[in-house]
C-alpha positions as CSV (number, residue, x, y, z in Angstrom):
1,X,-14.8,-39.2,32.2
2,X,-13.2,-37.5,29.1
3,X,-10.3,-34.8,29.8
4,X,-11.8,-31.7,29.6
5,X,-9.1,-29.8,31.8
6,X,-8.2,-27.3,29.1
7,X,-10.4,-25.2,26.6
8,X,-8.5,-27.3,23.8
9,X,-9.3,-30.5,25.1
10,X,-12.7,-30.0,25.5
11,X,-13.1,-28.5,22.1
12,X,-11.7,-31.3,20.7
13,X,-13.8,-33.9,22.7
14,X,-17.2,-32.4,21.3
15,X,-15.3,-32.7,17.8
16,X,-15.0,-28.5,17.6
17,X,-13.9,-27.9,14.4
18,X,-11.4,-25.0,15.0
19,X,-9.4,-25.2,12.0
20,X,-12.3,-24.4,10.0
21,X,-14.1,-22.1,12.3
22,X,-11.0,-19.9,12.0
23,X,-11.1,-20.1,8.1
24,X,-14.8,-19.0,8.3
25,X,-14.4,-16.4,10.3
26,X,-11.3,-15.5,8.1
27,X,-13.5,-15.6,5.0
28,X,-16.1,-13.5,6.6
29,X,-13.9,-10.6,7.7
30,X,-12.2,-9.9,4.2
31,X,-15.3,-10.8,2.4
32,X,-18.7,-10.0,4.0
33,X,-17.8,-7.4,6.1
34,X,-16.3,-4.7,3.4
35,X,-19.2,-5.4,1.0
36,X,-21.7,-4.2,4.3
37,X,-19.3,-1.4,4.6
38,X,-19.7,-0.6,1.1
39,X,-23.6,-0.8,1.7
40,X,-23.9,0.8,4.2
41,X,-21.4,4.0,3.2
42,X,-23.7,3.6,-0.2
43,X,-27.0,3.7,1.8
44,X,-25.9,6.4,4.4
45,X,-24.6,8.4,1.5
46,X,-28.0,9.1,0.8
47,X,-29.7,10.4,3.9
48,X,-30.6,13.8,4.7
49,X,-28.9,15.5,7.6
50,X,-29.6,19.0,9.3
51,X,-26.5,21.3,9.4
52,X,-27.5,24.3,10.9
């Protein structure tokens, strides 16, 4: 039975790649995210609301 004691053990054991899970997610905050905000600031920019 493999040593699965610890959350880093067993990541390891089912050959978790957290190295590049962390660079992903690293790449995915700084690059998708701002362009959605930008979409979405552009495309909420554009509706109609009721003031009054």
């Amino acid at each position: 039975m493999p040593d699965i004691s610890t959350k880093s053990k067993a990541q390891k054991y089912i050959g978790l790649d957290t190295d590049k899970l962390k660079k992903e997610k690293k790449q995915f905050i700084e690059e998708i995210i701002p362009k959605w905000k930008s979409e979405a600031k552009e495309r909420e920019s554009k509706y109609s609301t009721k003031n009054n």
